[in-house]
N, C-alpha and C positions, 0 to 999 in steps of 0.2 A: 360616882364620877371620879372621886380623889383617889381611886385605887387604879385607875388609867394612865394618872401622872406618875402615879410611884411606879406601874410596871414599863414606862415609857413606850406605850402604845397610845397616847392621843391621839386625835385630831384637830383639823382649826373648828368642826364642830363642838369638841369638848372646852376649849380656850373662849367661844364665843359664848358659851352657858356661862363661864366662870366669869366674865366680863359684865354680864348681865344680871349675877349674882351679886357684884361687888358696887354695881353702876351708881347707888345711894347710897354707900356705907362711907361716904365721905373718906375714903383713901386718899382721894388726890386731883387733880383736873384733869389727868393724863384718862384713869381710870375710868372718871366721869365720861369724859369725852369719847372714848372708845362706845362707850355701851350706850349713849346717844346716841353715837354715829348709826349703831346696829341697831339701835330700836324706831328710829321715827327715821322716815325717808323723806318729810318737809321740813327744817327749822330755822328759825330765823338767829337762834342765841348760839354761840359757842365757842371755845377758843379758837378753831380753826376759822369758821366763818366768821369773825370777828375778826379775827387776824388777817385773811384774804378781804376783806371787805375794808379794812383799814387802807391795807396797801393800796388797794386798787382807788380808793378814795387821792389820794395824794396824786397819782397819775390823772386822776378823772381833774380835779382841780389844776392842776398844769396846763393839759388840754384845753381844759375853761376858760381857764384865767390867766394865765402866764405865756401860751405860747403863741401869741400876736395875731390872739382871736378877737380883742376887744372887747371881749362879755364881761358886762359889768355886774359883779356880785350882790346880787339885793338883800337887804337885811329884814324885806317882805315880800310875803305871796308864794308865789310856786320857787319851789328850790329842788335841785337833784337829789336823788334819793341816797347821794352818800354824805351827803352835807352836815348834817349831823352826824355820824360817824366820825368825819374828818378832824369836824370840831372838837369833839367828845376826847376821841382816843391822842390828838395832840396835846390837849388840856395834862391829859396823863402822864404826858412823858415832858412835862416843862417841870424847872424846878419850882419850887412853891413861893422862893423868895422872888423870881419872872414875875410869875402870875400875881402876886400879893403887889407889882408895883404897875402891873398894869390894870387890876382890876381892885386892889384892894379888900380883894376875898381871897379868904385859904381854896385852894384847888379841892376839896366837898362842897364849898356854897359855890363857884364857881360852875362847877358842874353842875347842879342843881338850876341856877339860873340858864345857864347855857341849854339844857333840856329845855327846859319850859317855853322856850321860845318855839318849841314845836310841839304842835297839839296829840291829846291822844300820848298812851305808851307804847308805842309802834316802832319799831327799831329803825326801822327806814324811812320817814315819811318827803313828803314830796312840799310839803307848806310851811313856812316861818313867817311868823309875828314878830319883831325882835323888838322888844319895847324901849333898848337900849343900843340904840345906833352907833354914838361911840364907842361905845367897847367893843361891837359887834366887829366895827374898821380896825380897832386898835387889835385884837384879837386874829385876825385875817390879815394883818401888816405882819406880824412878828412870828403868825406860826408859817407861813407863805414860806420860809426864808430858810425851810428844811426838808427832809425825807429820814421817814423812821422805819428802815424792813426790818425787825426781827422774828424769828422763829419763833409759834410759842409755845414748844418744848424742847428742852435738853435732854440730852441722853442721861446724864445724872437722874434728873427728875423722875425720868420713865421706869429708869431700872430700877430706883428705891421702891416707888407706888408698885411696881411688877410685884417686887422681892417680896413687900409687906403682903398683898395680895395673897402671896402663894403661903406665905409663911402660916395665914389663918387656914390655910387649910392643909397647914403639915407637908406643902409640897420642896422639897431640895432643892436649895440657892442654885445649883447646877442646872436646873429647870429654865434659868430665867431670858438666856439668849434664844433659846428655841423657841419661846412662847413668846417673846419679843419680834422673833420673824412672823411664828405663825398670825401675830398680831397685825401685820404689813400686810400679810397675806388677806385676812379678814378686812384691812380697812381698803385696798386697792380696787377700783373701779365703781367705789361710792360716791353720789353725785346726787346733790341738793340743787334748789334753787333757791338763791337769795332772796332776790324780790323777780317778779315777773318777769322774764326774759333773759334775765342773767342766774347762772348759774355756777357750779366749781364744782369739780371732778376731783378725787383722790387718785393720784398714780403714784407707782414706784419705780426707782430711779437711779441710776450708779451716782455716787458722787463724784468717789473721785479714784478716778478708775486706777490700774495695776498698769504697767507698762513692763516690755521685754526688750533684751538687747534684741538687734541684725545680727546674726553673724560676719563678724569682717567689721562692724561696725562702731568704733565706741559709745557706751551709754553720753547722752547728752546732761550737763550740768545742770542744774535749777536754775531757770530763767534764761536760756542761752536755746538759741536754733539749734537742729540735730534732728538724726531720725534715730527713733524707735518703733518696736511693735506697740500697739494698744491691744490690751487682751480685753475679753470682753466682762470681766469679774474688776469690783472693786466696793466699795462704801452702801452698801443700801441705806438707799434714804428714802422717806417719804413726801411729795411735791402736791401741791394744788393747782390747775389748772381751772380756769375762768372760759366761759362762753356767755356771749355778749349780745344778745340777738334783740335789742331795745331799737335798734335803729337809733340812738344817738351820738354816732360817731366814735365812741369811744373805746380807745385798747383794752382785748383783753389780754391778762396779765396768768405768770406765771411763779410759783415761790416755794422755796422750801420748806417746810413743815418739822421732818426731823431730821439728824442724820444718826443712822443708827450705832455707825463705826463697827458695823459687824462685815466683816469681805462671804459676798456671793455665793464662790466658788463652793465652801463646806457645805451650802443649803442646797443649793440649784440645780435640778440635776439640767447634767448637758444636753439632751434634748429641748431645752430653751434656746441653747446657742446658735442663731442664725447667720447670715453671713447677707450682708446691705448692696444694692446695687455696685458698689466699689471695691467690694469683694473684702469688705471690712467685716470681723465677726463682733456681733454682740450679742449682749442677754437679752432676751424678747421678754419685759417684765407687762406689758400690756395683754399677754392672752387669760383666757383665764386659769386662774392657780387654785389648787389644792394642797395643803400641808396634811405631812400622815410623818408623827415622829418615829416610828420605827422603823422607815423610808431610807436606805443607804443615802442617799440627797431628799431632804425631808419636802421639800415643794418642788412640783411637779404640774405639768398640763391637765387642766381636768379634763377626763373624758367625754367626748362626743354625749 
């Protein structure tokens, strides 16, 4: 296989073996992540699903609870299945001197308490016992009073885990933006389901697009009205996308994952470039793709 990368003839089939090779060698959670993604098509643990699940938790609790629904938060019995999440992953992001003054545990025994109030090791579950109703309100007053979206990876991150990756197998630092798309390419139109009815799609995505002057017309200044062209190439990035078919009212959500800071244009070839009811061109990054690096535009529509 390593004598593909060095003639630079791969494919995202060769990138997908190497992924799957590396997926337990503890490289990095980027790594991990990837080769989960390709090996199992139900999972409830991940950074991604975790991180989508997080978010959407904060929105589901708004809806509940904040937005002049009157639904009062029970500290027993049936509870939504992102309630533990919510709990869990805000615990995370409080400082520890917070938490040490509202519960008087360091943020590990806190967490540890905070699980146990839901049965079973089930990442989602739908019942809580909370033997500790104080804290349970003091806890649910204080993290209520925020919203945490981050992505959970950096381009940093990904390129280092890429770069080690390739290195054990003698492949050239020069390798690593290509095998970083064809990796987009691999992970694009993957779709789990969380818990029963709810689900999250991988797409990819412009970030943040390229713009052209008019002719006749001056470019417009940063943050000021003006026309420009919008071409259809700019930032790949990777996004998650939620479907929500629970029947309990609640929005599904939509979020970033990465951005790559790599521009379109050098991969893609232009047969993606569509042109939108409004007679706007963009990159059609939802069909399905195939990468082939010796490809004068390395990703391409797969064929019929």
């Amino acid at each position: 296989m390593t004598h593909r990368f060095l003639d630079k003839r791969y494919t995202d089939a060769d990138v997908l073996a190497l992924y799957m090779k590396y997926r337990e060698e503890r490289i990095g959670p980027f790594v991990r992540e990837v080769g989960d993604f390709i090996a199992h098509a139900k999972r409830d643990r991940g950074a991604t699903l975790e991180r989508t699940a997080f978010v959407f938790s904060q929105v589901a609790f708004i809806l509940k609870c904040q937005s002049g629904s009157n639904l009062a938060l029970e500290f027993s019995g049936e509870c939504g299945w992102w309630l533990k999440t919510w709990l869990l992953e805000n615990i995370d992001f409080e400082p520890m001197s917070v938490l040490k003054n509202i519960s008087g545990l360091n943020k590990k025994q806190l967490k540890k308490k905070v699980a146990s109030w839901f049965a079973g090791n089930t990442a989602y579950p739908t019942e809580i016992a909370c033997d500790s109703p104080a804290l349970f309100y003091d806890l649910v007053v204080h993290l209520s009073g925020k919203i945490v979206v981050r992505p959970p990876f950096e381009k940093a991150l990904v390129k280092k885990e890429v770069t080690e990756m390739l290195g054990r197998e003698g492949i050239p630092i020069s390798e690593v933006e290509p095998i970083i798309v064809a990796t987009m390419v691999l992970l694009q139109g993957k779709s789990t389901e969380i818990v029963d009815g709810f689900s999250a799609r991988i797409e990819l995505s412009i970030g943040e697009p390229r713009w052209e002057q008019i002719p006749g017309l001056p470019m417009p200044s940063p943050g000021q009205p003006g026309y420009a062209l919008r071409l259809p190439d700019g930032n790949l990035c990777l996004s998650v996308a939620t479907t929500n078919n629970r029947g309990d009212g609640l929005t599904p959500i939509a979020l970033d994952l990465l951005d790559t800071e790599i521009d379109t244009e050098k991969y893609f070839c232009r047969s993606l470039v569509e042109t939108d009811e409004h007679g706007r061109k963009f990159l059609n990054l939802r069909r399905a793709l195939t990468f082939e690096r010796n490809a004068e535009r390395m990703v391409f529509p797969t064929k019929p």
